[in-house]
N, C-alpha and C positions, 0 to 999 in steps of 0.2 A: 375670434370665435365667441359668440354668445353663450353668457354663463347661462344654462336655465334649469330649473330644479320643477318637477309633478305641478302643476295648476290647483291640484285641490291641496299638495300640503301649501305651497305658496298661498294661499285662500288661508290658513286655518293661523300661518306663521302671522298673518297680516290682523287677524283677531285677536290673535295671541299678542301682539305689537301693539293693541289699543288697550290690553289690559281686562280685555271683556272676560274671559275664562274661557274653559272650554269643558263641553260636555262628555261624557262617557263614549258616545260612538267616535268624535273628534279626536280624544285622547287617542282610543285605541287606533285611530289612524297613521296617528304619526308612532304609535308603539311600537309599529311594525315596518317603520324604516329601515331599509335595512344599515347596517354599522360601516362606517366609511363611504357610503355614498354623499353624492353632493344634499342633497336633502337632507342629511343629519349634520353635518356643517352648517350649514342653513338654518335648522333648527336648533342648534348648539350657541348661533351667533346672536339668535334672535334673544334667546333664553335668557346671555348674555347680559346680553345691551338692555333690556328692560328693567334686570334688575340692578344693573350699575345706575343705573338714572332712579329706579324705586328708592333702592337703598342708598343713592348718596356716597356709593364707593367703599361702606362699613363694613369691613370683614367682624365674623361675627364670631367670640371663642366661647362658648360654653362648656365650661369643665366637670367633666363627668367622673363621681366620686363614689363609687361602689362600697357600702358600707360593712356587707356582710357578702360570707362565701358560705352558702352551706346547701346541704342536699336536699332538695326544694320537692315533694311530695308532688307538685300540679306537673312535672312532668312535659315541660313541652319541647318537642322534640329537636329544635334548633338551637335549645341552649344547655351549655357544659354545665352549669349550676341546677342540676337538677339528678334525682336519685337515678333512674335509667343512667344517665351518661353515666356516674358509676366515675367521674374525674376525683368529685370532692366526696370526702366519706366521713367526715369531720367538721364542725362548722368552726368557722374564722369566724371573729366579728376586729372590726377596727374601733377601738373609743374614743371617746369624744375628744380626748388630746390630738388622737392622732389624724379624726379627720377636721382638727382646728388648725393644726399644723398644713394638710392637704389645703384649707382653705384660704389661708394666709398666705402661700406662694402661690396659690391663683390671685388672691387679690393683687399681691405683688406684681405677678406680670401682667395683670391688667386682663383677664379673666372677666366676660359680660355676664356670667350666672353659674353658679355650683348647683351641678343638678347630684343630688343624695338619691342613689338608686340602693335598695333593698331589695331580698329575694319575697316572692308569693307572702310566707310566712313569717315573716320577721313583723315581731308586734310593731303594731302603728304608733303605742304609746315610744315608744325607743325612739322610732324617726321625731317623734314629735319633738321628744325631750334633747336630742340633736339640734333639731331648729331650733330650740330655742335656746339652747349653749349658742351656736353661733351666732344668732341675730345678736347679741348684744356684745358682739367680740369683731364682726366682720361688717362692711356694707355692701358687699357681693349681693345682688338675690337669690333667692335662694329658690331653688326647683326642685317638685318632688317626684320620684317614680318608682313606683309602687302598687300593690295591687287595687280591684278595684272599690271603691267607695261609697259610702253612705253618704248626703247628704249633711250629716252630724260629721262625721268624718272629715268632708272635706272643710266645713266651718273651722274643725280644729287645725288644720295645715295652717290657715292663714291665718289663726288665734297663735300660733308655733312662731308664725314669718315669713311662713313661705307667700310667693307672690305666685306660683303657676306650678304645675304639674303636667310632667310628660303622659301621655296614655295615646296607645296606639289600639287599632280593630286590625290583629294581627293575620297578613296571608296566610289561610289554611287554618285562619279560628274555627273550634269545634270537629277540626280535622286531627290537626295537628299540635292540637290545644286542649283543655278539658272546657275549656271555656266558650261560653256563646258571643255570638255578634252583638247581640240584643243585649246582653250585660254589657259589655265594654261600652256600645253606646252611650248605657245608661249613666255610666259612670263618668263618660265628657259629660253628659246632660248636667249631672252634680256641677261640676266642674265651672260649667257656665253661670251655673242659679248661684251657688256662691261669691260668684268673682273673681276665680284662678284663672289667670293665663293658661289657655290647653295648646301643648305642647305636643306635635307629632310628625310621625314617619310614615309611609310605605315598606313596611317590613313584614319579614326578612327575605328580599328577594331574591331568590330561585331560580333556576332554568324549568322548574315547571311550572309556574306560575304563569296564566295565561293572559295576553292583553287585556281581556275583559274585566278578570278580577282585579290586575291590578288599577286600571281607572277608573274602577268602579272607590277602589279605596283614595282616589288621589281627588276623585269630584267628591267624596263624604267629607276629607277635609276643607274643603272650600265650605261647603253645605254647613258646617260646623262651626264656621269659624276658627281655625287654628290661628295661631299668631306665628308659627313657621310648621312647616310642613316641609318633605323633601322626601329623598328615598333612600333606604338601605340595604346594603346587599346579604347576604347569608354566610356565615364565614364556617366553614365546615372544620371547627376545631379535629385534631387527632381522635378518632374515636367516636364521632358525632353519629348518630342514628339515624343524620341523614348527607353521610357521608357520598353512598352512591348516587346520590341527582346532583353532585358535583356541586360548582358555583358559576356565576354570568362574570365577566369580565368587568375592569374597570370601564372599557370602550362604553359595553351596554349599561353601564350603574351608568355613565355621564349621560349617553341619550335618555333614558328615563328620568334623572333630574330635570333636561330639559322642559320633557313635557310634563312634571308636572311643574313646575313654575308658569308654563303657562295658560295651565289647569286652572292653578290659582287665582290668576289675575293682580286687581289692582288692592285687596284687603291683608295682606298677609306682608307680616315686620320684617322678614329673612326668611330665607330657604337655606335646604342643610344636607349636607351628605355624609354617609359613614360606610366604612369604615373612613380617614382624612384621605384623600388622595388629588391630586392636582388636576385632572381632565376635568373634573364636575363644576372647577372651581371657574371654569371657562366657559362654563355650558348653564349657567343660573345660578347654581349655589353660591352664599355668600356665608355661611356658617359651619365651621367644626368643631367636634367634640374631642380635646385633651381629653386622657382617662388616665386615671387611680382608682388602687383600689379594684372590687371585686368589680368583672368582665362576663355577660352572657359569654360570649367569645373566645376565652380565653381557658386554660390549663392552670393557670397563676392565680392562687388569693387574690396577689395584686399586680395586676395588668400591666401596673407601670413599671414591672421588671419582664415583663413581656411582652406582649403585643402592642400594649399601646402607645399612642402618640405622644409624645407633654406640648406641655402648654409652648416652649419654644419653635420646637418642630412646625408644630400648629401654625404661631405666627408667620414662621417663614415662610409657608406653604400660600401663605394668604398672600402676601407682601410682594411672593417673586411673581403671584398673577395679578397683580395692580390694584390688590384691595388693602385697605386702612385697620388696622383689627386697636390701632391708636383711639378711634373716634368713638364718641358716647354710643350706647348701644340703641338700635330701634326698637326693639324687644320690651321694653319697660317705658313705652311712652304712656301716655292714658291714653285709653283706645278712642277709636273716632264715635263719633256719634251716628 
């Protein structure tokens, strides 16, 4: 019996297979696969295979290091760390011992970048004064994520050490957010003029989230140049105030990796999935995030007595689907010309 899969996804997977990208109505084509059919296998394989040959087989660990937990005024509605959710009523901070310590068993286990996440309001001088405790203790890169920036601003991250900073144009900005599209933009724009690595997601993805918006966010990172890109699901902590629209499955978090890896094309260092889970890891993604420390996600100050992954877990996860998380990272080459 002939295996055959839809003619137009076959058309889009064969695009996708040159590396060329794919455009917003393409994406949403294959968005709408449905889950378990031979076409999203198909899709998942393609995803794959591009980027095991892209990347060279490098699983990629970037360890995510939550600096502070406190009840964060901007309010947006998919994360615990914020006044509404009404989790934290006190603010944590972790100091710089503690997250030298955080940094130092990532470098140990061979950890490709400590990303330093802050809430909204956590002074910029503090993260700075962070980076630059560790740059002269650690040679991990360092990654910043944090709100958005000035120009001057982001001059000082990489005057601190930092080499790149995460910043996403978040599903349901200005909805579900106080914040505009048009600032977060603006704030990759920074990002670029200075020289940070711009680090991003597809987030926090929802069961209401429509094909359209999300490949509209999956062809801006391309458009933008990300140095990895990928998708993230929505994790409706105890309590969340958007507990009722529920969550999308592992199944569907791995078909949407698929497509956007091959959204992306042939410009992007690693694709990434969160929460860590193994389907994505077979379907494009080649990057997870260990977490410590303070968790949009999470009920726990620090995540890594809760929810999150560590860095061991991580690696194994990489390892038992045929990726290398040993090998130098692609994240931190000098970019192409």
């Amino acid at each position: 019996m002939t295996w055959r899969i839809d003619s137009r996804v076959e058309d889009l997977l064969k695009k996708g297979e040159d590396l060329a990208g794919l455009e917003v109505e393409e994406a949403v084509h294959l968005l709408k696969i449905r889950p378990g059919s031979r076409e999203m296998y198909a899709l998942m394989e393609t995803a794959d295979r591009i980027s095991r040959r892209q990347f060279n087989g490098k699983g990629e660990l970037h360890f995510h290091i939550g600096v502070n937990a406190s009840p964060c005024p901007y309010n947006c509605r998919f994360c615990s760390l914020t006044v509404e959710a009404g989790v934290f009523t006190q603010s944590v901070e972790f100091g710089p011992e503690r997250v030298l310590s955080w940094a130092r068993e990532g470098q140990k286990q061979g950890a490709d970048a400590l990303n330093l996440m802050s809430t909204g309001t956590f002074p910029l001088g503090k993260l700075l004064e962070i980076g630059r405790f560790l740059r002269d203790r650690v040679s991990t890169p360092l990654v910043a994520n944090t709100r958005d920036l000035t120009h001057e601003e982001g001059e000082a991250l990489l005057e601190a050490g930092f080499v790149g900073a995460y910043h996403s144009v978040r599903l349901g900005e200005g909805r579900d957010t106080p914040f505009s599209v048009q600032k977060r933009i603006q704030t990759i724009r920074v990002l670029r003029d200075v020289g940070l690595r711009w680090m991003n997601c597809v987030e926090p993805v929802g069961p209401e989230h429509t094909p359209e918006e999300i490949a509209e966010l999956m062809v801006l990172a391309r458009r933008y140049g990300a140095t990895y890109s990928g998708v993230m699901r929505r994790i409706n902590f105890p309590g969340s105030p958007m507990g009722d629209r529920g969550m999308i499955t592992e199944m569907e978090l791995a078909r949407m990796v698929a497509v956007s890896r091959l959204v992306m094309g042939d410009r992007v260092k690693a694709h990434c999935t969160h929460e860590p889970n193994v389907l994505s890891l077979i379907a494009g993604a080649n990057l997870l995030f260990p977490e410590v420390g303070s968790s949009p996600r999470d009920r726990k100050a620090d995540t890594g007595k809760g929810r999150g992954t560590d860095l061991s877990g991580c690696g194994r996860m990489l390892t038992e689907t045929g990726w290398d998380p040993g090998m130098p990272s692609n994240c931190f080459l000098p970019p192409r010309a």
